[in-house]
Every structure is written in structure tokens, then in C-alpha cells.
C-alpha positions in Angstrom: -10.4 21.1 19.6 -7.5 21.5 17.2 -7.8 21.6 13.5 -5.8 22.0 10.6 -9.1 23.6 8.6 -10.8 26.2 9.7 -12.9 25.9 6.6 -13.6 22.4 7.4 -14.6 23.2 11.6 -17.1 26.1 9.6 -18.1 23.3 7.9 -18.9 20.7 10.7 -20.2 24.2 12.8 -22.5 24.8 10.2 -23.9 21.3 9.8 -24.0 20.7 13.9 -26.0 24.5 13.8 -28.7 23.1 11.0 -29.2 19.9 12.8 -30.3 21.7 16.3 -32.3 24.1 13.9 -34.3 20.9 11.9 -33.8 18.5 14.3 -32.9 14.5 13.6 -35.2 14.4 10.8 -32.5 15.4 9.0 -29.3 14.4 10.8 -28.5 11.4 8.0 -29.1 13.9 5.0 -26.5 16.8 7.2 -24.0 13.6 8.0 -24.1 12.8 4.5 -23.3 16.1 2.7 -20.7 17.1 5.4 -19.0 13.6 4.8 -19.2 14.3 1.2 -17.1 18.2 1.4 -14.8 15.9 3.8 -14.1 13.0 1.1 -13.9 15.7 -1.9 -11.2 17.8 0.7 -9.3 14.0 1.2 -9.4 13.5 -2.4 -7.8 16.9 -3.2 -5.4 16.4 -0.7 -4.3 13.2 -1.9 -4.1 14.4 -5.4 -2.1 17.1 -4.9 0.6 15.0 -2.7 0.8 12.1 -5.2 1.1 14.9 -8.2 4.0 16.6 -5.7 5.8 13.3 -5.6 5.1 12.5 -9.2 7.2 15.3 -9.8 10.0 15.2 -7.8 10.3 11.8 -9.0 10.6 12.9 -12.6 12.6 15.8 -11.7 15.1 13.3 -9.8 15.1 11.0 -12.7 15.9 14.1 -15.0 18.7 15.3 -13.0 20.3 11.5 -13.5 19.4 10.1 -9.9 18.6 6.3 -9.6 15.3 5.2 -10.6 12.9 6.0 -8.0 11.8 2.3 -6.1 7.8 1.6 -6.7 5.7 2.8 -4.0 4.6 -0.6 -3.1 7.7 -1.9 -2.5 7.6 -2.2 1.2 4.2 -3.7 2.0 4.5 -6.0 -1.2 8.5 -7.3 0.4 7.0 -7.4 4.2 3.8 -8.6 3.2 4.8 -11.9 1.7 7.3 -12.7 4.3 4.8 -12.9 6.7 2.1 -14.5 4.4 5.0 -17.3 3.7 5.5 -17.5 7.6 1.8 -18.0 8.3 1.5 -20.3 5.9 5.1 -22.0 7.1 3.1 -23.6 10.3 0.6 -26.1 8.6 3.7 -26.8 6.4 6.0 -27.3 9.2 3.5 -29.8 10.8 2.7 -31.7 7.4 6.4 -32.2 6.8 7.0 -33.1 10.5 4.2 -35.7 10.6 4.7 -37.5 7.1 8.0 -37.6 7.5 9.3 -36.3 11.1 12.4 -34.2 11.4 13.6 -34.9 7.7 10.2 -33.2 6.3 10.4 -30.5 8.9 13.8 -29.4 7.7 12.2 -30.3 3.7 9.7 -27.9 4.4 11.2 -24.8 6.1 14.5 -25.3 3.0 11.1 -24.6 0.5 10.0 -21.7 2.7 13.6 -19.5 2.8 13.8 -20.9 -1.0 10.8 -18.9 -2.2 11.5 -16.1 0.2 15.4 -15.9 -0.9 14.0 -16.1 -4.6 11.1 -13.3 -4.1 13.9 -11.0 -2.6 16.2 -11.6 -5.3 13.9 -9.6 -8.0 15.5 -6.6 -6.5 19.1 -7.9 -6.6 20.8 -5.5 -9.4 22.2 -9.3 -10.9 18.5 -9.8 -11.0 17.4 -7.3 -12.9 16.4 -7.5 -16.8 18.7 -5.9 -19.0 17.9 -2.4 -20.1 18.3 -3.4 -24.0 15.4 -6.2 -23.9 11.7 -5.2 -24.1 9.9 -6.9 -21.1 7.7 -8.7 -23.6 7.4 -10.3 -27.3 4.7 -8.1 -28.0 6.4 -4.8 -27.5 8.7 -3.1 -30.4 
């Protein structure tokens, strides 16, 4: 078995070695507390690769870069595309059967409409103006 952490395989050594000691009384109570040091070991992982990035975003932004894209860019873009697809087949056959080909073509024009308008936010022509505050309530 290959591992990244040895201090981790201690760890899952260790816990295997006190379960053949105390037997499966205690197997859920050894499962648990090894699960535990693995979530704290993900969570300080994670931490220290979104504080990494943090940074190099800032230090990008500092050295006059582009503005760094939102992480959630991709999923949120592919995501709807294909929610608007599934959801393009009950339209397709509404449109079709009220009003045959007429209200299949009605229905897939309102389909690349929302799409074409969804990917437009990220057009540059799109974008608010730098000078305007995104709401009333801010100064």
C-alpha cells in the first residue's frame, strides 16, 4: 500500500493494532476517532490550499493582472446548461403537442434565449460599470 502520510498509515496501524488487542467491542469507537484525525488532516489540508490560492490571487491582483474569475464559475456555466437541456424535453413535447412544429421551434427559441442570456453575464459589454455601487444601499 502506497501512502502520502506515513503519520496517517501510523495512525490507521495503530487503530487496526488496538482493535485485535480489545476486540470488536470497540471497533465503532477506534473507526470513529481514526475518522476524526483523518477529517481534522482533510480540513487542514484544504485550508491551507484555499489560503495558498487566496494569496496568489491577491498577489496577481496586486501586480495588476485581471481579476481572478470566481471559483464557481465552471460548474455554475455547465451546470445550467444541462439543467436547461433536461428540462428542454417536457418543453419540447408541450410545445410540439399544443401546437406541433410551430411550438417545437417556440420552445427550443426560449431555451438558447435564456442560455444566450445566462452566458452573456460574463460578456465584458455585460458587465456593470466599475463607477456604480452594485446596490442603493451601499455608499
Amino acid at each position: 500500500m502506497e501512502t502520502r502520510d506515513p503519520e496517517l498509515k501510523s495512525e490507521l496501524d495503530a487503530t487496526l493494532h488496538a482493535r485485535s488487542e480489545l476486540g470488536s467491542d470497540y471497533e465503532s469507537a477506534l473507526v470513529e476517532s481514526f475518522l476524526e484525525k483523518v477529517e481534522q488532516r482533510l480540513d487542514s489540508t484544504l485550508d491551507r490550499r484555499v489560503r495558498r490560492h487566496l494569496a496568489e490571487q491577491q498577489v496577481s491582483v496586486a501586480r495588476g493582472a485581471r481579476t481572478p474569475q470566481p471559483l464557481g464559475n465552471f460548474g455554475e456555466r455547465y451546470g445550467f446548461g444541462i439543467i436547461s437541456l433536461i428540462l428542454a424535453i417536457p418543453l419540447s413535447a408541450i410545445g410540439a403537442a399544443a401546437a406541433h412544429a410551430e411550438g417545437l421551434i417556440i420552445a427550443w427559441l426560449g431555451v438558447v434565449a435564456v442560455n444566450a442570456v445566462h452566458a452573456a453575464r460574463n460578456w465584458p459589454w455585460f458587465q456593470r460599470r466599475s463607477g456604480r455601487a452594485e446596490s442603493d444601499w451601499e455608499d
